[in-house]
GUFI-468817 format. One record per residue: x negated, y, z of N, C-alpha, C, O in turn. Coordinates in nm, 2 decimals. Example, Ala and Ser with C-alpha at 12.3 -4.5 7.8 and 13.67 -1.06 7.14 Angstrom:
// residues 2
nu,nv,nw,cau,cav,caw,cu,cv,cw,ou,ov,ow
-1.32,-0.57,0.78,-1.23,-0.45,0.78,-1.32,-0.33,0.78,-1.42,-0.33,0.85
-1.28,-0.22,0.71,-1.37,-0.11,0.71,-1.29,0.00,0.79,-1.34,0.11,0.80
//
This chain:
// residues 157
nu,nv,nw,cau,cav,caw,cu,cv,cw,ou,ov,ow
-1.51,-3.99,1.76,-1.38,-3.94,1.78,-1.28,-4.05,1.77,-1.28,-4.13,1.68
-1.18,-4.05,1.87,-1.07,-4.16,1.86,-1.01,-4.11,1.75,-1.04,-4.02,1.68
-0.87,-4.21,1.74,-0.77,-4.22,1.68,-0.67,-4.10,1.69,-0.63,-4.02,1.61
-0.63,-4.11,1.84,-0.55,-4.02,1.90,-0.62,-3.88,1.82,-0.58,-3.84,1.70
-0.73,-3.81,1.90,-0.78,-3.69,1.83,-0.79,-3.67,1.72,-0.75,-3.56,1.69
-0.83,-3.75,1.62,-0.82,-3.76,1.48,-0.69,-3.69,1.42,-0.68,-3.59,1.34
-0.58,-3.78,1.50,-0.43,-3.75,1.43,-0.43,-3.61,1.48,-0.41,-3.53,1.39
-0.44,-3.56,1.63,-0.39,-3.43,1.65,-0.43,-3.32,1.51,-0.36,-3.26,1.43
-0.63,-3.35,1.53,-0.69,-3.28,1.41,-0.63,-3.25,1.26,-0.64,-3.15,1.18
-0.56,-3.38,1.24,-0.51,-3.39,1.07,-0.37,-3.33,1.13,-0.37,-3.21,1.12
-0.28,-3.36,1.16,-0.14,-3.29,1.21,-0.19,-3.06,1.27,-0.12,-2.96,1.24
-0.28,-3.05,1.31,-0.30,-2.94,1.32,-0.36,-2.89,1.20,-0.32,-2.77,1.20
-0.42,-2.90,1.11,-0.49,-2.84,1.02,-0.35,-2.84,0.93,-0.33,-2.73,0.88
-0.24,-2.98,0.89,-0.16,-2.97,0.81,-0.06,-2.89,0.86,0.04,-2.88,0.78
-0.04,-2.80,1.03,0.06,-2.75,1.03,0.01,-2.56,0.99,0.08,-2.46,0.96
-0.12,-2.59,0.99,-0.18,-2.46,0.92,-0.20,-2.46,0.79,-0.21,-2.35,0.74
-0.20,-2.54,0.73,-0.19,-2.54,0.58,-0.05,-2.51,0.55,-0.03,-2.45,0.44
0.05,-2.55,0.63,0.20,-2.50,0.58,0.22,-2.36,0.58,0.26,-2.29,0.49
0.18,-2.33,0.70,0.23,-2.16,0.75,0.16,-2.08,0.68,0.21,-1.96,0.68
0.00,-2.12,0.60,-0.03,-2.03,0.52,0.02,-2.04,0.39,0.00,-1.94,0.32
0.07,-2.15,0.34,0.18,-2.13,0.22,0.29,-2.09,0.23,0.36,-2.06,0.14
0.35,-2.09,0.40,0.49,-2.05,0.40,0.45,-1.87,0.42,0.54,-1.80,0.39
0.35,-1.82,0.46,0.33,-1.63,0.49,0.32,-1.61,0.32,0.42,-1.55,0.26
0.21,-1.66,0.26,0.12,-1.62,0.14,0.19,-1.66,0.01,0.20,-1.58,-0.08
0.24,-1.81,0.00,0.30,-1.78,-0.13,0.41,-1.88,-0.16,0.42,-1.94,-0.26
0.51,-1.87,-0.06,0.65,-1.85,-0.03,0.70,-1.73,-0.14,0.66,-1.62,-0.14
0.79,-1.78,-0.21,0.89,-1.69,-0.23,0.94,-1.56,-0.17,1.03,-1.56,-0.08
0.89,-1.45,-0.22,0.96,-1.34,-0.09,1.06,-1.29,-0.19,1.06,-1.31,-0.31
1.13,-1.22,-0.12,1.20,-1.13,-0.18,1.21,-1.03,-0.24,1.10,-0.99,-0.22
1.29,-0.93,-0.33,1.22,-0.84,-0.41,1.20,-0.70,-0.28,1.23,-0.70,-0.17
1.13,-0.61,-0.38,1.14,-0.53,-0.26,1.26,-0.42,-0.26,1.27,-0.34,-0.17
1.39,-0.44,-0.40,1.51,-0.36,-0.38,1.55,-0.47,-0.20,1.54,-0.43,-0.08
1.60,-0.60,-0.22,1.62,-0.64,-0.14,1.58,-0.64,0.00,1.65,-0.69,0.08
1.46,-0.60,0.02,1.36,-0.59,0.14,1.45,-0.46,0.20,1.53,-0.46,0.29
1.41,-0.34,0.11,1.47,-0.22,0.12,1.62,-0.24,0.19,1.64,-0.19,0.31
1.71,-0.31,0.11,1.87,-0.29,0.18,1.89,-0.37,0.30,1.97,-0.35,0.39
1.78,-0.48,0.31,1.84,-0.53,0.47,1.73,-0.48,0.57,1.74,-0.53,0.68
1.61,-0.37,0.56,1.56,-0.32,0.67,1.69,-0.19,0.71,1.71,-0.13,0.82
1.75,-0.15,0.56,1.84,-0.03,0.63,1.98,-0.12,0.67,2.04,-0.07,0.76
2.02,-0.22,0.63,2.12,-0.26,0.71,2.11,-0.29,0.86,2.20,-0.27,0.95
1.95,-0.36,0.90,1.95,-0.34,0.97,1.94,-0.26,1.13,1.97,-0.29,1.24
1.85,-0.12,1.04,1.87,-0.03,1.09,1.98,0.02,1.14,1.99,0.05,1.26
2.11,0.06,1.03,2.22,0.05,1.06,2.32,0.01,1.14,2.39,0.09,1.20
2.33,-0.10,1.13,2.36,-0.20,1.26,2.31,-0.17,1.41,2.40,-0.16,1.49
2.16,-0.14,1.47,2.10,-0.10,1.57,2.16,-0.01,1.59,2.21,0.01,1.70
2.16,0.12,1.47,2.19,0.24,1.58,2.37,0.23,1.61,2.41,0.32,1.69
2.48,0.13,1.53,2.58,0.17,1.57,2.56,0.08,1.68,2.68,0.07,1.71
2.50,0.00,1.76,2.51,-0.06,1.88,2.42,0.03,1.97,2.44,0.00,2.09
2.34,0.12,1.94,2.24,0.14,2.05,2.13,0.14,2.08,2.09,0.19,2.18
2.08,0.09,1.99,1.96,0.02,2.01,1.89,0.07,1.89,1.91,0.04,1.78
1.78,0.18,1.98,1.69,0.23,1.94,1.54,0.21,1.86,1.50,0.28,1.77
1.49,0.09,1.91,1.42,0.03,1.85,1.43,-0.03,1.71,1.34,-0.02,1.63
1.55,-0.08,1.69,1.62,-0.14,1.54,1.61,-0.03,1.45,1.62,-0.05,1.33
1.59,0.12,1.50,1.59,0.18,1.38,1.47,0.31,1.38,1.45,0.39,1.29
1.39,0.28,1.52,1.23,0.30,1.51,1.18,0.24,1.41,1.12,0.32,1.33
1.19,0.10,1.39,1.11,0.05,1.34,1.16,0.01,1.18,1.16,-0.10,1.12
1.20,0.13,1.15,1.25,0.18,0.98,1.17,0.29,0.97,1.13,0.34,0.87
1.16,0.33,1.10,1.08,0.49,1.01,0.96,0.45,1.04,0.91,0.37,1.12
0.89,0.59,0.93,0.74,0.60,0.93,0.69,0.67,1.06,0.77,0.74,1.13
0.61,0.65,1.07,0.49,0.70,1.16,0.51,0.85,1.13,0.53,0.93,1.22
0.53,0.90,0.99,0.52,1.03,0.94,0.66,1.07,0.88,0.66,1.13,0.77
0.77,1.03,0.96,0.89,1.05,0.90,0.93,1.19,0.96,0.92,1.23,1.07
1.00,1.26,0.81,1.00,1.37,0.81,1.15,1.39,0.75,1.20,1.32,0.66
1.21,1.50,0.80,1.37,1.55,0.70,1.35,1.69,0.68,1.33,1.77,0.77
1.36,1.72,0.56,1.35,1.83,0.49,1.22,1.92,0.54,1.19,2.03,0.59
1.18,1.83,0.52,0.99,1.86,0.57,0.96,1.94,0.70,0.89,2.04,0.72
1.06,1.82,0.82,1.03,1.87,0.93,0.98,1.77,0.98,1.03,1.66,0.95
0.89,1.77,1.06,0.85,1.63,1.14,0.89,1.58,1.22,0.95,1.66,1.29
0.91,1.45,1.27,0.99,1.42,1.39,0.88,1.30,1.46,0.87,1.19,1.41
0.82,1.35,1.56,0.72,1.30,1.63,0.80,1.31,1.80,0.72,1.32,1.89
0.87,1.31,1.82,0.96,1.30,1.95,1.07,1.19,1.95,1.19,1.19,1.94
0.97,1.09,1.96,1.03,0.93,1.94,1.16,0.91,2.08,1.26,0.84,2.05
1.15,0.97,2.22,1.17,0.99,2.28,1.32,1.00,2.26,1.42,0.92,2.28
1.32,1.15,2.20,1.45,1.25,2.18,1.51,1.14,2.07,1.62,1.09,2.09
1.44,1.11,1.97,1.56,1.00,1.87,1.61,0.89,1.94,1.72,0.86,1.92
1.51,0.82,2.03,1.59,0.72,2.06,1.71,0.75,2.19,1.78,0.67,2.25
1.67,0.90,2.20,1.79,0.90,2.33,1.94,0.93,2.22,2.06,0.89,2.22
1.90,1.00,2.14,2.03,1.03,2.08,2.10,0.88,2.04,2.22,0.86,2.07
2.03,0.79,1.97,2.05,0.69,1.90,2.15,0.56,2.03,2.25,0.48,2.00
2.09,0.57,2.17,2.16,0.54,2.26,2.26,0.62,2.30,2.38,0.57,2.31
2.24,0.72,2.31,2.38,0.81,2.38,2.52,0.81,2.25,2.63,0.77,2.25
2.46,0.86,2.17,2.57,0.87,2.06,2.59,0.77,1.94,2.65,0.79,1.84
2.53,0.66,1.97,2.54,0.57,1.85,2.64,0.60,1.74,2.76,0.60,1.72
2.53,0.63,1.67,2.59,0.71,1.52,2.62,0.60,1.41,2.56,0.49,1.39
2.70,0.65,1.36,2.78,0.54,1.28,2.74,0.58,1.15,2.78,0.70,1.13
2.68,0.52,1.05,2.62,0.58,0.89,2.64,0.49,0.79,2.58,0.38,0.79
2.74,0.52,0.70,2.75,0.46,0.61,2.70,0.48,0.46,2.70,0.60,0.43
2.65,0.40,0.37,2.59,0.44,0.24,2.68,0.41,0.15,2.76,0.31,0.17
2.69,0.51,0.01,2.77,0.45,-0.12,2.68,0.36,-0.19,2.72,0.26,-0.24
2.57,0.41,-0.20,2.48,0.36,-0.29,2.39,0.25,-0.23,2.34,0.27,-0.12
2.36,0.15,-0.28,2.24,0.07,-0.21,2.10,0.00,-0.28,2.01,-0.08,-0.24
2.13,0.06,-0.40,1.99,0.05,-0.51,1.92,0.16,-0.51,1.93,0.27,-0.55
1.83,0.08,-0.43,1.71,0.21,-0.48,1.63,0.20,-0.56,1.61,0.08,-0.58
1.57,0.29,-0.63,1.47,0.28,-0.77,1.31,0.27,-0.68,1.27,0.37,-0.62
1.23,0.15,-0.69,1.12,0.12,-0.63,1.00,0.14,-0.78,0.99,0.09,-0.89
0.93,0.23,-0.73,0.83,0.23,-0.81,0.70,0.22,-0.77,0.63,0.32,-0.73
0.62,0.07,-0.77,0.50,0.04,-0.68,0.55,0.03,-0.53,0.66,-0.02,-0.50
0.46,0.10,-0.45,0.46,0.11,-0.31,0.55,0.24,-0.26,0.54,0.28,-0.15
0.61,0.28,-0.34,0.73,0.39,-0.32,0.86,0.33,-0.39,0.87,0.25,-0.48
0.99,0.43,-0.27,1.11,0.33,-0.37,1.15,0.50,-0.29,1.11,0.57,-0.20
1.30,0.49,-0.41,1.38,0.66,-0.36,1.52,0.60,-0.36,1.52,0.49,-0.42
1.62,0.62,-0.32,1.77,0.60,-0.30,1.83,0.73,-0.28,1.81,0.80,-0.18
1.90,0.76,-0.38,2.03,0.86,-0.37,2.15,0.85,-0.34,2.21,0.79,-0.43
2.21,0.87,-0.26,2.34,0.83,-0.23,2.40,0.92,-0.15,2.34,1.00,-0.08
2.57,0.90,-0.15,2.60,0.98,-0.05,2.62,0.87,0.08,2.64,0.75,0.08
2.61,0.98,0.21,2.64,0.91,0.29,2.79,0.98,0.45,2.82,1.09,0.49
2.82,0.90,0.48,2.87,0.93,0.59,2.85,0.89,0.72,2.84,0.78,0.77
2.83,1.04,0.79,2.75,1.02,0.91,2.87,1.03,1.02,2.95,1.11,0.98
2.90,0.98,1.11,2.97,0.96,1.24,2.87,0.98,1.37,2.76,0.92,1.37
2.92,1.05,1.47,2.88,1.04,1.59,3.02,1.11,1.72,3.08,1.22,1.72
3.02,1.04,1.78,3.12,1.05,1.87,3.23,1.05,1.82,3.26,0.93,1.79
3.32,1.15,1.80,3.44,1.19,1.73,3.43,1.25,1.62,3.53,1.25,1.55
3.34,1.30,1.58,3.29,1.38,1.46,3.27,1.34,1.34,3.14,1.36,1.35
3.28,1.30,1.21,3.24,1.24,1.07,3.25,1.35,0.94,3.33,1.41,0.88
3.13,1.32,0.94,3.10,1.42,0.79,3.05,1.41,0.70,2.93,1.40,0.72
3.07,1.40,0.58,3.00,1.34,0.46,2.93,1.39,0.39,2.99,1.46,0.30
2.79,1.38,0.39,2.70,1.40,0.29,2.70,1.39,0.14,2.67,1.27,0.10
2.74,1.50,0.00,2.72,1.44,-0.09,2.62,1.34,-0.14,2.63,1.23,-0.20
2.51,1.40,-0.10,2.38,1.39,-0.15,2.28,1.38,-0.05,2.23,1.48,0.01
2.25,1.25,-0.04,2.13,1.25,0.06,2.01,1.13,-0.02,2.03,1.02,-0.06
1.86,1.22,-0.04,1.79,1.14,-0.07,1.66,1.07,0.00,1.58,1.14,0.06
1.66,0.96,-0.01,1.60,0.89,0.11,1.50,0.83,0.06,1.53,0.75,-0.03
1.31,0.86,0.11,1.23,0.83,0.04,1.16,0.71,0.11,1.14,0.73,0.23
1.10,0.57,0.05,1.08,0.48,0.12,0.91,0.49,0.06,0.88,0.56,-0.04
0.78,0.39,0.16,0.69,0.39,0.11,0.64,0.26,0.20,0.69,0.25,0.32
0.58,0.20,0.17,0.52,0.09,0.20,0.39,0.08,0.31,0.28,0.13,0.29
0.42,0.03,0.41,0.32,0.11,0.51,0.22,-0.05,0.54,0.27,-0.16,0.53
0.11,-0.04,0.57,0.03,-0.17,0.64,0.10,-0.14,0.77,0.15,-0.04,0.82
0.09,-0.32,0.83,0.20,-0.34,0.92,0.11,-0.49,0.97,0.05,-0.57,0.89
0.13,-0.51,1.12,0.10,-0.65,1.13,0.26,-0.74,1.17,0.35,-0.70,1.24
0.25,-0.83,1.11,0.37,-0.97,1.14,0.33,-1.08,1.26,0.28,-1.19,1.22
0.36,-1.06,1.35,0.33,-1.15,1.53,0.21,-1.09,1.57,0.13,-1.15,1.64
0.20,-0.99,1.53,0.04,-0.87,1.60,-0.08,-0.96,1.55,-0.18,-0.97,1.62
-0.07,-1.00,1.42,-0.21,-1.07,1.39,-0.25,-1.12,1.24,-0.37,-1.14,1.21
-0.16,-1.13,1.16,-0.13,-1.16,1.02,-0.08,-1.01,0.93,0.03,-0.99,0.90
-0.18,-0.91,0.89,-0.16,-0.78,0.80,-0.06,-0.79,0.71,-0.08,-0.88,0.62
0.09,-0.73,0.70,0.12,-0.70,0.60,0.17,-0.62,0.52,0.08,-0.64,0.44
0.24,-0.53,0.46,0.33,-0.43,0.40,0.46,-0.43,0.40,0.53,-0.51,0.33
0.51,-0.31,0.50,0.66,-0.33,0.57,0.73,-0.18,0.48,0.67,-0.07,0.50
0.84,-0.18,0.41,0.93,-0.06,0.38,0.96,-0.01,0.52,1.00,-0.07,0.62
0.91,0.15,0.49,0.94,0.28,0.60,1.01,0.36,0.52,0.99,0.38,0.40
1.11,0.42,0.59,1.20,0.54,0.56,1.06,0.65,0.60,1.01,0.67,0.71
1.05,0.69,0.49,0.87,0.85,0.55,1.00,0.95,0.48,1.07,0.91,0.58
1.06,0.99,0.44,1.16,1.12,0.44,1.30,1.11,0.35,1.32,1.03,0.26
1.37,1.21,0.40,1.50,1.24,0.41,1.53,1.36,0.33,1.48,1.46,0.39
1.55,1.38,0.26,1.60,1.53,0.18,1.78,1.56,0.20,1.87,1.48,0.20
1.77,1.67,0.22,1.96,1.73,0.21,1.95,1.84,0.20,1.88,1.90,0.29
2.03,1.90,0.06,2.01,2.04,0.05,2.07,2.14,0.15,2.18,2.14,0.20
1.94,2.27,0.16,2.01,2.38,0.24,2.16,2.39,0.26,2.23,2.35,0.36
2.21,2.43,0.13,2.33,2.45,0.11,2.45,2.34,0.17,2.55,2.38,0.22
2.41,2.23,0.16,2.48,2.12,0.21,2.51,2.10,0.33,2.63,2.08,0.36
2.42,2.10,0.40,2.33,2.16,0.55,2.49,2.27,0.60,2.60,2.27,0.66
2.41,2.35,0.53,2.57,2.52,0.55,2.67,2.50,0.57,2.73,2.57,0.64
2.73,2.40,0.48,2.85,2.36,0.40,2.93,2.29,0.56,3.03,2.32,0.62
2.81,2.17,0.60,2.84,2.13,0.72,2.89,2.18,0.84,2.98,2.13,0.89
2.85,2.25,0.87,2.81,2.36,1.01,2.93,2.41,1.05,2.98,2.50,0.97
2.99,2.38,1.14,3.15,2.39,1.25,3.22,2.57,1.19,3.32,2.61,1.24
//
């Protein structure tokens, strides 16, 4: 083996030795903080439009008031047409293991319309997930939504 090849070999093995200490045991962040910037940046997506940015906060099995919503379709048309504007009071959520819960109230906007939720509870859970389609890891999912009936009523024109 030359010289040249050699160096490629030792420069590629050391740029894989980095990136597996920079995935694996890099400093990450906690997972309150994981939690508030996948919802900010969900947040952000849907007041621009963009449907995708806030797909990919929910679960596979995201549900509100234990209804399912499997019509990815219909959310991301809404999420384009009316880019809804949501604001949170609270932004700590209490993470326990691979589940974390957030209470808060929130205000929801769409078009001309704004209404405020006292009480909205938002349940997060840790889903396996790949990072560049090839490296497994564990991504915070919004899997359900709670707002009481009542609340619900309270809303309603």
């Amino acid at each position: 083996m030359n010289k040249t090849k050699a160096a490629l070999v030792f420069l590629g093995l050391t740029v894989i030795g980095l990136l597996i200490n920079f995935f694996f045991f890099s400093n990450r962040a906690s997972d309150t903080e994981l939690i508030q910037q996948a919802l900010k940046d969900s947040i952000q997506a849907s007041k621009e439009g963009r449907a995708g940015g806030v797909l990919d906060l929910l679960s596979t099995e995201f549900e509100v008031n234990q209804m399912r919503f499997t019509n990815i379709r219909e959310i991301s048309r809404v999420i384009r047409d009316m880019k809804p504007k949501v604001e949170i009071a609270n932004w700590e959520p209490v993470v326990r293991g691979d589940s974390a819960t957030l209470i808060t109230p929130v205000t929801l906007s769409l078009l001309t319309v704004s209404r405020t939720i006292p009480e909205v509870r938002m349940e997060f859970q840790k889903e396996d997930t790949m990072n560049w389609l090839v490296i497994p890891t564990k991504k915070w999912k919004l899997r359900r939504v709670r707002v009481s009936e009542e609340v619900l009523r309270s809303l309603e024109p």
